[in-house]
N, C-alpha and C positions, 0 to 999 in steps of 0.2 A: 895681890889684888888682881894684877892682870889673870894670873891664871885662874883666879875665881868666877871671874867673868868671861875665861875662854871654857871654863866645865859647864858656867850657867847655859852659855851659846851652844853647847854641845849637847847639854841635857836638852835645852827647846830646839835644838833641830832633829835631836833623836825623838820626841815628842812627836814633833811634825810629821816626820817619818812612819810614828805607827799610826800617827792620824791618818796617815794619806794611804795604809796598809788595808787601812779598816775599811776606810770607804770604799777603796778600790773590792775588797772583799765582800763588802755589801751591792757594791755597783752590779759584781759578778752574781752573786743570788738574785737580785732583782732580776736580773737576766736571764736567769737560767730559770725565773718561775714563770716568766713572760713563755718563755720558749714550752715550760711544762705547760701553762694554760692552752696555750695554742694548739699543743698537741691531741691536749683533751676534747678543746672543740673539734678539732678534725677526726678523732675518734667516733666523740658524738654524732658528726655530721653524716659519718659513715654507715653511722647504724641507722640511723636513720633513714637513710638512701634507702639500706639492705631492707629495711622492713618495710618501707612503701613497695620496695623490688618484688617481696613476697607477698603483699596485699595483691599485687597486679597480677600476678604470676596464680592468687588464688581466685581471684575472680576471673582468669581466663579460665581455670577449668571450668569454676562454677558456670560460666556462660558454655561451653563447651558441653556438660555434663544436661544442662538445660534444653541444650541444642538435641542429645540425644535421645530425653525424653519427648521431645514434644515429637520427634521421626517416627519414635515408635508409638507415639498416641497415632498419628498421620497413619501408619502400616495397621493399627490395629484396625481403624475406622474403614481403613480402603478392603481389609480382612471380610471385617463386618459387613460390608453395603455386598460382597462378593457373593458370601453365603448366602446372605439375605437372598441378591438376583438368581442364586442355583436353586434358592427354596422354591420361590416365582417360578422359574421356569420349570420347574418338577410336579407343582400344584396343577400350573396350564398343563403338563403331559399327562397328568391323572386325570384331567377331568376331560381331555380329547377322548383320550383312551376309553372313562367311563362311556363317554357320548354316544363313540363307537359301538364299545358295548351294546348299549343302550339300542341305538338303529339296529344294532344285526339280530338282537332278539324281537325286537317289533319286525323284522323282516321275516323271519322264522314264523312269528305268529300270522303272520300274513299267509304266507306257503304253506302252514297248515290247514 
C-alpha cells in the first residue's frame, strides 16, 4: 500500500514537473513572439523613416530643379529685353543715318 501511494506521489510529481516544462516552454514562445513583434515594428518604423527620408530628398530636387528653370526663364527674358534694346538702338541709327542722308542730298540740291 505504501509503495502504491509513494508511485501515486511520484507519478503526480512527474506530472507537475511536465506541467511546469510546458508552461515554462510556452512562457519562452510567448517571449520570443513579443521580441519577434517588436522587431517587426522597428523594421516597419524604419522604412518608414527611409521613405519619408526619400520623399524629402525628392522634393528637394524638385524645388532645386524648379529653382533652375525659373533662372533660365529669368536669363531668357534679361536675353530678350537685350535684343530687344540692340534692335531700338540700330532702328535710332538707321533713321540718324537716313536723316543725314537725307540733309546732305537737300544740301546738294541747294549747291546746284
Amino acid at each position: 500500500y505504501r509503495q502504491s501511494e509513494a508511485a501515486k506521489e511520484q507519478k503526480k510529481a512527474y506530472r507537475q514537473s511536465e506541467a511546469a516544462k510546458e508552461q515554462k516552454k510556452a512562457y519562452r514562445q510567448s517571449e520570443a513572439a513579443k521580441e519577434h513583434k517588436k522587431a517587426y515594428k522597428q523594421t516597419e518604423a524604419a522604412k518608414e523613416k527611409k521613405k519619408a527620408y526619400r520623399q524629402t530628398e525628392a522634393a528637394k530636387e524638385q524645388k532645386k530643379a524648379y529653382k533652375k528653370t525659373e533662372a533660365a526663364k529669368e536669363a531668357k527674358k534679361a536675353w530678350r529685353q537685350s535684343e530687344a534694346g540692340k534692335e531700338a538702338k540700330r532702328r535710332e541709327h538707321q533713321k540718324r543715318k537716313a536723316a543725314r542722308a537725307e540733309k546732305q542730298t537737300k544740301i546738294q540740291k541747294t549747291e546746284e
